[in-house]
KEVO-109384 format. One record per residue: residue in three letters; x, y, z of N, C-alpha, C in turn. Coordinates in nm, 2 decimals. Layout:
<rs>
<r ALA,<X,Y,Z>,<X,Y,Z>,<X,Y,Z>>,
...
</rs>
This chain:
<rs>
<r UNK,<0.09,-0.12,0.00>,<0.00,0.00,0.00>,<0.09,0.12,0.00>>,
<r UNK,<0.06,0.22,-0.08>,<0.14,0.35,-0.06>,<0.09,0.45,0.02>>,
<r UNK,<0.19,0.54,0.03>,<0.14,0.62,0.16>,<0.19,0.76,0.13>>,
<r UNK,<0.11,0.82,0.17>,<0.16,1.02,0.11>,<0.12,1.08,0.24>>,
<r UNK,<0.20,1.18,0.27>,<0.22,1.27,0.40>,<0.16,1.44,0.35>>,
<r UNK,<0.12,1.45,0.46>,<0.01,1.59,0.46>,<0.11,1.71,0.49>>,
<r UNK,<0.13,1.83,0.38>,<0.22,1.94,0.46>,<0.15,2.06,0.43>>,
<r UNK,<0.20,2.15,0.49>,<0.14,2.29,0.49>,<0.17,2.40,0.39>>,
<r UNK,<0.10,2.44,0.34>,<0.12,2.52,0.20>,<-0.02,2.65,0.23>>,
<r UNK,<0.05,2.78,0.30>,<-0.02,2.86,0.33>,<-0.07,2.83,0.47>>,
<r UNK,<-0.20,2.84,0.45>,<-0.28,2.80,0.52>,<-0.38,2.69,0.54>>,
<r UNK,<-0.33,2.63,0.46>,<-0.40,2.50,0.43>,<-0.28,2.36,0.42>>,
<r UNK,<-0.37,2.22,0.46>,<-0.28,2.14,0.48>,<-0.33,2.07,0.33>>,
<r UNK,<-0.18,2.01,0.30>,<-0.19,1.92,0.13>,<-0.18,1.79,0.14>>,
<r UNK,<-0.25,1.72,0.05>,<-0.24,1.59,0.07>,<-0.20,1.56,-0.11>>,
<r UNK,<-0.06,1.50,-0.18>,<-0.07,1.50,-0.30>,<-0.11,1.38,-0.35>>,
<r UNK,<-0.16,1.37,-0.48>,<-0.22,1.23,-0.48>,<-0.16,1.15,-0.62>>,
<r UNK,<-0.13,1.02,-0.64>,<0.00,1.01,-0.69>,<-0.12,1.00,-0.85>>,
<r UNK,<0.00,1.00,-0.98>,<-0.10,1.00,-1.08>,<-0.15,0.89,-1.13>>,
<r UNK,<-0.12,0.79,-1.09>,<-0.13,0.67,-1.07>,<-0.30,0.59,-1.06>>,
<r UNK,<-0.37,0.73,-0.96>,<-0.48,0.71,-0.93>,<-0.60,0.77,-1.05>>,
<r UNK,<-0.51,0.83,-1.16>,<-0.56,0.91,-1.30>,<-0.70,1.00,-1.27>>,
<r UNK,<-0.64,1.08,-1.17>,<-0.76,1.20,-1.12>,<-0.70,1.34,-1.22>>,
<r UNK,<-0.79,1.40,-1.27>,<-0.78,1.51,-1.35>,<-0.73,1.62,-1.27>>,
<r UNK,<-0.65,1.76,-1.32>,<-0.64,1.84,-1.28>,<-0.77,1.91,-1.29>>,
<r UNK,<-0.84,1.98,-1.19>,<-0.92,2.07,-1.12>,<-1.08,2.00,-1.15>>,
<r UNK,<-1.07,1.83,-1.10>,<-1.19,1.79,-1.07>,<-1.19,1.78,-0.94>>,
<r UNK,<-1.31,1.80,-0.90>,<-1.39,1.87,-0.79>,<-1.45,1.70,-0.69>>,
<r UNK,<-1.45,1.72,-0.60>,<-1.44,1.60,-0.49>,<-1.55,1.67,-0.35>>,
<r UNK,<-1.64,1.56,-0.31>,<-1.71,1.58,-0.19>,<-1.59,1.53,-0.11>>,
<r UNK,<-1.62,1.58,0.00>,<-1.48,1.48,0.09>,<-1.62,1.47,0.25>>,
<r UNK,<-1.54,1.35,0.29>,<-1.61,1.36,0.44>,<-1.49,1.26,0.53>>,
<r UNK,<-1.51,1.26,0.69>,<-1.41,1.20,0.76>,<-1.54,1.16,0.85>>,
<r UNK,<-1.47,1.03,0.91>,<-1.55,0.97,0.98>,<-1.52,0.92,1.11>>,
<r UNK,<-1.60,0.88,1.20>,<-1.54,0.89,1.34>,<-1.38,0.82,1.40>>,
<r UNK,<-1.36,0.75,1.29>,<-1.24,0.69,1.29>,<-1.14,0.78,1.27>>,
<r UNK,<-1.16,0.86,1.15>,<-1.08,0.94,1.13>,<-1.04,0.93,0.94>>,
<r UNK,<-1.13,0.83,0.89>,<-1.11,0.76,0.74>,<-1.21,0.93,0.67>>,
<r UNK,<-1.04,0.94,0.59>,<-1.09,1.07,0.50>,<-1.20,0.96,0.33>>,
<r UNK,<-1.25,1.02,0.31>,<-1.33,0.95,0.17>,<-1.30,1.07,0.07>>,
<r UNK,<-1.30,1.09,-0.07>,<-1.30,1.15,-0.12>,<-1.41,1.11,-0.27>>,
<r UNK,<-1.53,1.14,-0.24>,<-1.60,1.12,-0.36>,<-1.63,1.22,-0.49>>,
<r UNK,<-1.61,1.17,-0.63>,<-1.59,1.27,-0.72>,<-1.72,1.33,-0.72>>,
<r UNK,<-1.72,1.46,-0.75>,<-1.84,1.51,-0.81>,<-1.87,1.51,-0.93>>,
<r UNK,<-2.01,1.49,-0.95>,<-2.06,1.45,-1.04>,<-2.17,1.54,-1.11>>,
<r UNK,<-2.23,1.65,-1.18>,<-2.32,1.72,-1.16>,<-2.45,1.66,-1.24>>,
<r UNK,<-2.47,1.62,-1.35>,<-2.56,1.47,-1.35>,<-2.50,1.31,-1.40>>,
<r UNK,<-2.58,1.30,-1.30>,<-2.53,1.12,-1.32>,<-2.56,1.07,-1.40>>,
<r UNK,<-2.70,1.13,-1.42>,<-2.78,1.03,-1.54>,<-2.74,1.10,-1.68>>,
<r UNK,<-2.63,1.20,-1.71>,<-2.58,1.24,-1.85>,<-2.52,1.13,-1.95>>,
<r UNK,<-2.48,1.05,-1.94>,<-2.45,0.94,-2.00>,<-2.50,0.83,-2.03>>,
<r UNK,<-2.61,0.83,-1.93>,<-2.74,0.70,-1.91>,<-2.76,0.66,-2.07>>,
<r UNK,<-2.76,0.52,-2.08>,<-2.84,0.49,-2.22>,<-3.01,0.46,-2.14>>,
<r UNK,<-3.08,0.48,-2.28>,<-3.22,0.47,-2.21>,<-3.31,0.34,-2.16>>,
<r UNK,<-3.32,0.35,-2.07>,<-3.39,0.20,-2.01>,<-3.27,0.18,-1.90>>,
<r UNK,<-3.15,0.27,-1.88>,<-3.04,0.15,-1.80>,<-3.10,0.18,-1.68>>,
<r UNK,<-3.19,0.23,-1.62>,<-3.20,0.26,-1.51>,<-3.35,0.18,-1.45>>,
<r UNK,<-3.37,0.13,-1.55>,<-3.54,0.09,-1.51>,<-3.52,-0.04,-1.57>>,
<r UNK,<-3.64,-0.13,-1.42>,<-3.62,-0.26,-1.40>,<-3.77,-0.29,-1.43>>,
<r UNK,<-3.84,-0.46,-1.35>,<-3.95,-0.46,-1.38>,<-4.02,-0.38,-1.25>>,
<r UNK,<-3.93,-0.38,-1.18>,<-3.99,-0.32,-1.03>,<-4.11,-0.21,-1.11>>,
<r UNK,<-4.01,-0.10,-1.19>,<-4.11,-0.02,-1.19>,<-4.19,-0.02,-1.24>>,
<r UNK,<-4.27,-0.12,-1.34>,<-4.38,-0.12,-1.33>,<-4.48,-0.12,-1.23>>,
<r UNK,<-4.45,-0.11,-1.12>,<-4.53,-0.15,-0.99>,<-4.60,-0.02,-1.01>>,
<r UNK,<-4.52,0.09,-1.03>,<-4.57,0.26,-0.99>,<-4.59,0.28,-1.12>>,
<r UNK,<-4.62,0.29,-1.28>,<-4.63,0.34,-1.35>,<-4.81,0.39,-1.38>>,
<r UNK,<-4.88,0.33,-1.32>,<-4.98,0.39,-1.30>,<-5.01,0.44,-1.17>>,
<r UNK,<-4.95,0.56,-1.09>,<-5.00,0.59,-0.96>,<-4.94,0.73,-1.00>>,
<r UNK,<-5.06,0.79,-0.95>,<-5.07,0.92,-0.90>,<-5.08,0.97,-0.76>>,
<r UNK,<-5.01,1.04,-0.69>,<-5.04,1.12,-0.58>,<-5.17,1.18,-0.58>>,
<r UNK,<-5.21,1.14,-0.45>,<-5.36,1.25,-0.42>,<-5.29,1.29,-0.32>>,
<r UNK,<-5.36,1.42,-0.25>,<-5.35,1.52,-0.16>,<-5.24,1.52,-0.08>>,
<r UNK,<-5.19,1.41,0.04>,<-5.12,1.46,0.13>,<-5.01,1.35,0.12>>,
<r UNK,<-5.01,1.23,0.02>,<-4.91,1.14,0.00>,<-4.79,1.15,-0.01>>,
<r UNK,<-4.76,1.29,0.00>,<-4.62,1.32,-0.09>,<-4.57,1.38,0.04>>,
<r UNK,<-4.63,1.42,0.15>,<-4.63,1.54,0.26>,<-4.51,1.41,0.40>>,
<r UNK,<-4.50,1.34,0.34>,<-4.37,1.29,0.46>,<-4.27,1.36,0.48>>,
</rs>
């Protein structure tokens, strides 16, 4: 496993990431840390479904809902 060390640059601490991992310059990342301390770094995406072919996303499930409509307060959870 490789390992990369965090240093300070300004005001901010850096973490470099090798190219190895083939991340673009100035793609954009959610990040979150968790009680452990495990940093995650997930890409952002601004739609997911832009590449979708049509149908990839629907199964037979949905037939279940293709005739239902909302009345009045169904939607209100």
């Amino acid at each position: 496993m490789d390992t990369v060390r965090a240093r300070k640059q300004g005001n901010s601490i850096m973490v470099t990431l090798s190219s190895k991992l083939e991340v673009k310059e100035g793609q954009e990342f959610f990040y979150y840390k968790d009680k452990e301390g495990v940093i995650s770094l997930i890409p952002k995406v601004l739609d997911y479904f832009e590449k979708a072919e049509k149908g990839e996303f629907v199964d037979e499930e949905d037939d279940l809902i293709a005739d239902f409509y909302p009345v009045k307060s169904e939607l209100d959870d």
